[in-house]
One Martini backbone bead per residue (centre of mass of N, CA, C, O) as a GRO file, in nm:
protein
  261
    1UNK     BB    1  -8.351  -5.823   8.782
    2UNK     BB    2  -8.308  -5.533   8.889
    3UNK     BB    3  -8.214  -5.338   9.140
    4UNK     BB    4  -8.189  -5.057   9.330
    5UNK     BB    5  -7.857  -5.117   9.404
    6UNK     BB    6  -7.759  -5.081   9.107
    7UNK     BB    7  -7.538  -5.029   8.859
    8UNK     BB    8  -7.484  -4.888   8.578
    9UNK     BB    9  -7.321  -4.893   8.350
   10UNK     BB   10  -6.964  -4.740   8.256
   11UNK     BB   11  -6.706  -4.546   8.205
   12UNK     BB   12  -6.363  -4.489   8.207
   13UNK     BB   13  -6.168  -4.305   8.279
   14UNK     BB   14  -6.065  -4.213   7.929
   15UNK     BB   15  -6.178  -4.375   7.708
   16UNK     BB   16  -6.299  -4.100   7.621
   17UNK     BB   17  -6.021  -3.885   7.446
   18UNK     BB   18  -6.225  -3.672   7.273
   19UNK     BB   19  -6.296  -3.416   7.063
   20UNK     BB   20  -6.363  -3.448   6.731
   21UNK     BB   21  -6.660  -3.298   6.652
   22UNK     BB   22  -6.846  -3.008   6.546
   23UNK     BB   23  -7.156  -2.955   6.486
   24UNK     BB   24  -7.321  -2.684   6.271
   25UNK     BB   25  -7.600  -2.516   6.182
   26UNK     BB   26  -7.664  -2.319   5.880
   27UNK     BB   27  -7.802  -2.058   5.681
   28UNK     BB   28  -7.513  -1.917   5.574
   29UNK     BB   29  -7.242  -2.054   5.472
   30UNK     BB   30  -7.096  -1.761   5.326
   31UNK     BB   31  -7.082  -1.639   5.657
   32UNK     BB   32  -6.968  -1.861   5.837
   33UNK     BB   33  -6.681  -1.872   5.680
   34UNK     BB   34  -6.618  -1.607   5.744
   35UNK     BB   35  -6.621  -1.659   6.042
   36UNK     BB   36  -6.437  -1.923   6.087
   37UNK     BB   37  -6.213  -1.816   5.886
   38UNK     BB   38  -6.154  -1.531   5.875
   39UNK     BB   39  -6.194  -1.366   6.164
   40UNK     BB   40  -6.067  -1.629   6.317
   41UNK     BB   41  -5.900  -1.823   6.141
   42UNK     BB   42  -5.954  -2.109   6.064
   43UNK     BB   43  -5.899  -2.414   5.912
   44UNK     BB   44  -5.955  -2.520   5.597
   45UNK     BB   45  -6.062  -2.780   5.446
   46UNK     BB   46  -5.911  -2.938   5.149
   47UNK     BB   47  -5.925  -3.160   4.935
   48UNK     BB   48  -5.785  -3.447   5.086
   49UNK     BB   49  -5.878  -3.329   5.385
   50UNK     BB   50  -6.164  -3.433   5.309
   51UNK     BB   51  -6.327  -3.668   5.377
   52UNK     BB   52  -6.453  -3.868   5.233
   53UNK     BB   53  -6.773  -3.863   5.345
   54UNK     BB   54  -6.791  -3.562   5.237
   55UNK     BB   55  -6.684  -3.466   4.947
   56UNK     BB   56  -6.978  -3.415   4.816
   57UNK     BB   57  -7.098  -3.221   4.983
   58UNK     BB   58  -6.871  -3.015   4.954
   59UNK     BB   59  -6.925  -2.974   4.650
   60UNK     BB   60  -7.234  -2.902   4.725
   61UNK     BB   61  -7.217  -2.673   4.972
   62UNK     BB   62  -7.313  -2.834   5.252
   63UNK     BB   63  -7.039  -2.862   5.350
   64UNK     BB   64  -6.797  -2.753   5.593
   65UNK     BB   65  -6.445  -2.768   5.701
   66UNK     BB   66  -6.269  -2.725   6.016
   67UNK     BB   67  -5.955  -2.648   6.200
   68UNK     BB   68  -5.828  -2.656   6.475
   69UNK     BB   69  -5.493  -2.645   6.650
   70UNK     BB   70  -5.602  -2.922   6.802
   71UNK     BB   71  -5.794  -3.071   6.591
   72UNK     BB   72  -6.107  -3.011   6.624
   73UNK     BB   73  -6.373  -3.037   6.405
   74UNK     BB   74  -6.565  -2.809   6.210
   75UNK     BB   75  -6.926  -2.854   6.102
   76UNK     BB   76  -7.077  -2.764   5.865
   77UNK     BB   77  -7.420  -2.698   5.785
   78UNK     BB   78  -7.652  -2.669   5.559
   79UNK     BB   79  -7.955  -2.444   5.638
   80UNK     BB   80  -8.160  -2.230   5.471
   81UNK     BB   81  -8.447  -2.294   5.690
   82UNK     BB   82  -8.314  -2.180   5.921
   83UNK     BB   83  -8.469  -2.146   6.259
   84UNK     BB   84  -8.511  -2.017   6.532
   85UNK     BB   85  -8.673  -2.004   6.821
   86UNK     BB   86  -8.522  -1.756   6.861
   87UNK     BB   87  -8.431  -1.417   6.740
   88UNK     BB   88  -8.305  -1.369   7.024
   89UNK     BB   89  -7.971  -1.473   7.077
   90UNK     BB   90  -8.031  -1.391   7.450
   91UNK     BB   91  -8.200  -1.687   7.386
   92UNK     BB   92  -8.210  -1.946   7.477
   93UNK     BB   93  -8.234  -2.259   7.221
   94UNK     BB   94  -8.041  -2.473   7.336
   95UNK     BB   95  -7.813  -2.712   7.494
   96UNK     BB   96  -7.567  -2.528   7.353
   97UNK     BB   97  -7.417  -2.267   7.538
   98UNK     BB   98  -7.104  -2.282   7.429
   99UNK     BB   99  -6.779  -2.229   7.202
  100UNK     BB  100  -6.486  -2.268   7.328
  101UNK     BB  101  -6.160  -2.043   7.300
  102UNK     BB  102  -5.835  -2.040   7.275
  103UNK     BB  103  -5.579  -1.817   7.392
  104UNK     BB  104  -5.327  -1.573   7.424
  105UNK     BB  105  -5.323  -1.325   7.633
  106UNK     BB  106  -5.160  -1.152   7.416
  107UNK     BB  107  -5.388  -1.214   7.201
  108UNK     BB  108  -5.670  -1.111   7.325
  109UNK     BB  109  -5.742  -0.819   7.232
  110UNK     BB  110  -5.705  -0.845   6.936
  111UNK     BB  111  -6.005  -1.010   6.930
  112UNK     BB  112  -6.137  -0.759   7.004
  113UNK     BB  113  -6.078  -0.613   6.769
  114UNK     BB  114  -6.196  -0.766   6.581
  115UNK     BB  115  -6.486  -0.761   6.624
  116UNK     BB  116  -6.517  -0.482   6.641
  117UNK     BB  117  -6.450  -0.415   6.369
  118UNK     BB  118  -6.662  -0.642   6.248
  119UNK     BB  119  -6.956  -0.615   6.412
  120UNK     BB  120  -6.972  -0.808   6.653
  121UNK     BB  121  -7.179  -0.965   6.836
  122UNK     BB  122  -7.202  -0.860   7.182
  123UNK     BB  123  -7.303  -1.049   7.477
  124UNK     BB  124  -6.990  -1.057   7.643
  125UNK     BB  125  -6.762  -0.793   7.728
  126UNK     BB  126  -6.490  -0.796   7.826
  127UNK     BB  127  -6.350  -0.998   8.100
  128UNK     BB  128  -6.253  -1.048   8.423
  129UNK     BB  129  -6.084  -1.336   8.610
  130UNK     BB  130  -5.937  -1.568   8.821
  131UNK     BB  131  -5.869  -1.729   8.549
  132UNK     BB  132  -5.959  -1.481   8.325
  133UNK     BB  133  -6.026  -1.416   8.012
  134UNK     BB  134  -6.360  -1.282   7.821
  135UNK     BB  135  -6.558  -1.295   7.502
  136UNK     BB  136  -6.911  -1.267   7.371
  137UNK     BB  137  -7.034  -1.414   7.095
  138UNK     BB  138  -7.196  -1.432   6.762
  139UNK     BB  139  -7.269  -1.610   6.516
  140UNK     BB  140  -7.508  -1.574   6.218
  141UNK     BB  141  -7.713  -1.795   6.407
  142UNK     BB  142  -7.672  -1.754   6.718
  143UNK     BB  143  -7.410  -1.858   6.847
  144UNK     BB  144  -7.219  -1.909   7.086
  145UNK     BB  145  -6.903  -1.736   7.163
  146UNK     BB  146  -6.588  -1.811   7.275
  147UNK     BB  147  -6.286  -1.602   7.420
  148UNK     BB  148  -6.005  -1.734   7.599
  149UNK     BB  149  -5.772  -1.690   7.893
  150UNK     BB  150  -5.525  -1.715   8.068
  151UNK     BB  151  -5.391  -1.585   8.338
  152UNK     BB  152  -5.182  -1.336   8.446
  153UNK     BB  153  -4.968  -1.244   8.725
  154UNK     BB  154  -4.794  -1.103   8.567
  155UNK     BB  155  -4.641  -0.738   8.600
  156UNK     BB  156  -4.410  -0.477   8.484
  157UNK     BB  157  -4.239  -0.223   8.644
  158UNK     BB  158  -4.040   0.081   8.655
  159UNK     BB  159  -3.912   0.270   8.927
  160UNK     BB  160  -3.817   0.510   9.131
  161UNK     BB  161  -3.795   0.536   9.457
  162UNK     BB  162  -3.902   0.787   9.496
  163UNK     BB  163  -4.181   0.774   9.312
  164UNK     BB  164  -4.268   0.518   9.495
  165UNK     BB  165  -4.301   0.670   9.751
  166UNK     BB  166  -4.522   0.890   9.667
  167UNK     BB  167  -4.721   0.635   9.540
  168UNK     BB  168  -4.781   0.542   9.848
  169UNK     BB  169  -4.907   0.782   9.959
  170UNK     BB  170  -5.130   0.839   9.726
  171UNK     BB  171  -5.210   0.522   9.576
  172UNK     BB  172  -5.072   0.626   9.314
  173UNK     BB  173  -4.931   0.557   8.965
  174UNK     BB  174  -4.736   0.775   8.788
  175UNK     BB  175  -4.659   0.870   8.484
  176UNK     BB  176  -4.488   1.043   8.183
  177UNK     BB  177  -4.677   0.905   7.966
  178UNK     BB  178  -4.965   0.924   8.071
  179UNK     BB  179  -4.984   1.185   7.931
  180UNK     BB  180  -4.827   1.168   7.635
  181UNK     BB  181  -4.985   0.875   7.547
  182UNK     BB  182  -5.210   0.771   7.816
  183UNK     BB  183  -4.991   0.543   7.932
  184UNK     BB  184  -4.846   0.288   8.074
  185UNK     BB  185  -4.567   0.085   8.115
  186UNK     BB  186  -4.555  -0.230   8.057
  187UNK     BB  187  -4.423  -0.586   8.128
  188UNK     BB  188  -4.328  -0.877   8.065
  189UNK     BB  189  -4.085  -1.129   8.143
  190UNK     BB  190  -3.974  -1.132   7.829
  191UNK     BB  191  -3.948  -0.779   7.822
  192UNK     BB  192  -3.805  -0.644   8.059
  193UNK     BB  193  -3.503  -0.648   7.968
  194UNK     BB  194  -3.517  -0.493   7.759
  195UNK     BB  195  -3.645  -0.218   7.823
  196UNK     BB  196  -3.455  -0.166   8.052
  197UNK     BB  197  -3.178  -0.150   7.837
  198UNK     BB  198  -3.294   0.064   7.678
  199UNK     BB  199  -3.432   0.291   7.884
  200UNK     BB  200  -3.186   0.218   8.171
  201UNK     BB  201  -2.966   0.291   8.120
  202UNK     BB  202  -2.741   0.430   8.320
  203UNK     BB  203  -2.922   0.375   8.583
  204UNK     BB  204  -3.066   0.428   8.909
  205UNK     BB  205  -3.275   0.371   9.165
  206UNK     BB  206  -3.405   0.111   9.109
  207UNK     BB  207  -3.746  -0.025   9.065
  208UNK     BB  208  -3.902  -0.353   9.049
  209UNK     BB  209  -4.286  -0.395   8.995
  210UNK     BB  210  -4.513  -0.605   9.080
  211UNK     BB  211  -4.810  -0.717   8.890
  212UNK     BB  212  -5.175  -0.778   8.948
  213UNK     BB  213  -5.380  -0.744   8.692
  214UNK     BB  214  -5.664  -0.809   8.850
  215UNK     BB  215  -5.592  -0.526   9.056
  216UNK     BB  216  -5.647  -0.343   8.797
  217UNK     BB  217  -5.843  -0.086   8.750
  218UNK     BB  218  -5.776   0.040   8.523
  219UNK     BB  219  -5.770   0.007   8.184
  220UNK     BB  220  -5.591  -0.292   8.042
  221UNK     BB  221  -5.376  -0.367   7.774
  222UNK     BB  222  -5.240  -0.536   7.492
  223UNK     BB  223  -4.990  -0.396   7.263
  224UNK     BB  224  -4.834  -0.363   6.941
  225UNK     BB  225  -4.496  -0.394   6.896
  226UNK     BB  226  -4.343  -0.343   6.617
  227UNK     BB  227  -4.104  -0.594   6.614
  228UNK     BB  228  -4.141  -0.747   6.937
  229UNK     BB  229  -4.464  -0.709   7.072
  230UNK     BB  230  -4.655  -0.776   7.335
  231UNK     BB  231  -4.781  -0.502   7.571
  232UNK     BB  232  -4.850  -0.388   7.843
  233UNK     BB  233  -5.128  -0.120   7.949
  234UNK     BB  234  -5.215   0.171   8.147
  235UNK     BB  235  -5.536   0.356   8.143
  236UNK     BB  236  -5.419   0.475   8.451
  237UNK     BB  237  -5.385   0.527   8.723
  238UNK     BB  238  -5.193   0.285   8.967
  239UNK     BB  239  -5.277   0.080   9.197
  240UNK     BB  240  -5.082   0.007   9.455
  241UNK     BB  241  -5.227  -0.251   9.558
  242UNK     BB  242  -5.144  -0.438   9.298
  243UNK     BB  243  -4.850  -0.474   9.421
  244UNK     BB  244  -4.692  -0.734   9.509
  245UNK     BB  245  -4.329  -0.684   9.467
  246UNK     BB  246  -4.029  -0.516   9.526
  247UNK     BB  247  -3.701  -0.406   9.386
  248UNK     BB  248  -3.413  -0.404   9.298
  249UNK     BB  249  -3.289  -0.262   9.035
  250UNK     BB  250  -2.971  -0.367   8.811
  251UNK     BB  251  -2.694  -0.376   8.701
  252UNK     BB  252  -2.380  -0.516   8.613
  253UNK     BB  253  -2.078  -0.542   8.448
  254UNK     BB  254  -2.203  -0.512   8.165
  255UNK     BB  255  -2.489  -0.341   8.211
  256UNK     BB  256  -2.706  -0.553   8.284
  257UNK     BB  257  -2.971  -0.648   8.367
  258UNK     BB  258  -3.171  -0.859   8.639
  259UNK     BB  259  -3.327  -1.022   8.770
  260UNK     BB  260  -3.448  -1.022   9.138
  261UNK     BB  261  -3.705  -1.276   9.116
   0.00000   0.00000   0.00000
């Protein structure tokens, strides 16, 4: 007889490795593949890659395998009268609340764009909170899915000590830019210095001010320079509260700026 202060056997920490795979039932197939194939861009297991087990229901059209880029295994099902209990995707029907992507943070803008291109029903987001960002919305069988990444601390901009202390007595920090393009341009610590020797180069009483997105009001995103890279932009005058600290931004004596900390 069991006591009443004994404990049910548990499995140790760690003994469960990982996440092998996950099913989800589909209505409709080639929509399911086209939104977890197409828009998001997953890879289709084909030809050797589908397990053995699965083989026949693959050739069968009944199941279909994508594969995350972390390993990850995600079963479709075809249900072809499959009926949700609720008609509306934004009530709660099933016990798994939702199935979430990481993305790198300057890879997340163009997947929001990638959504409203697509016309993909948004449940919620883009939001900003103070883990990252993160955009909800619906695969076509109405289950939510999430798009998330990790935080970023910093962004930076350039500005001459004398503007940036009449935006400190202003409240906001205004570009040139800001009138002729729509956005302050700004700045990852990977592309600072590129842009800096490009754009500031012979140029003096200069100050590198950082920027914590978090508390950046204008809205502000991440778009694609180019042959570049991503560089973020503030699309709205700047919060000088948002600035964590600035210094003297210089060049050495080759002519090249220096990350000043």
């Amino acid at each position: 007889m069991k006591l009443s202060n004994e404990r049910s056997p548990t499995l140790a920490t760690g003994l469960l490795r990982s996440v092998h795979h996950i099913a989800l039932n589909v209505a409709d197939m080639n929509a399911s593949c086209d939104f977890y194939g197409n828009i998001l861009g997953l890879h289709r297991l084909v030809g050797d890659e589908v397990p053995a087990t699965l083989t026949a229901l693959v050739a069968a059209g009944k199941v279909t395998n994508f594969k995350t880029p972390d390993g990850i295994i995600l079963d479709l099902f075809s249900e072809p009268n499959l009926t949700a209990p609720h008609p509306d995707p934004t009530q709660q029907f099933t016990r798994a609340n939702h199935l979430a992507f990481d993305i790198d943070p300057e890879a997340f803008d163009l997947a929001v764009d990638c959504l409203i291109t697509n016309q993909i029903k948004i449940d919620n987001g883009p939001l900003s909170r103070p883990t990252g960002r993160g955009i909800y919305f619906y695969d076509p069988d109405g289950f939510m899915i999430e798009i998330r990444c990790d935080r970023i601390d910093e962004i930076y901009i350039i500005s001459s000590t004398s503007d940036w202390q009449m935006s400190q007595t202003r409240g906001t920090h205004i570009t040139p830019s800001l009138e002729s393009e729509g956005f302050i341009h700004c700045s990852t610590r990977e592309h600072i210095l590129w842009a800096a020797n490009k754009h500031y180069s012979g140029k003096s009483d200069l100050l590198l001010i950082a920027i914590d997105p978090q508390k950046i009001k204008a809205p502000w995103r991440f778009d694609v320079v180019k042959n570049i890279g991503n560089f973020p932009h503030i699309y709205g005058e700047l919060n000088v509260d948002a600035a964590i600290r600035w210094e003297p931004f210089g060049q050495d004596e080759s002519g090249l700026f220096k990350f000043p900390f």
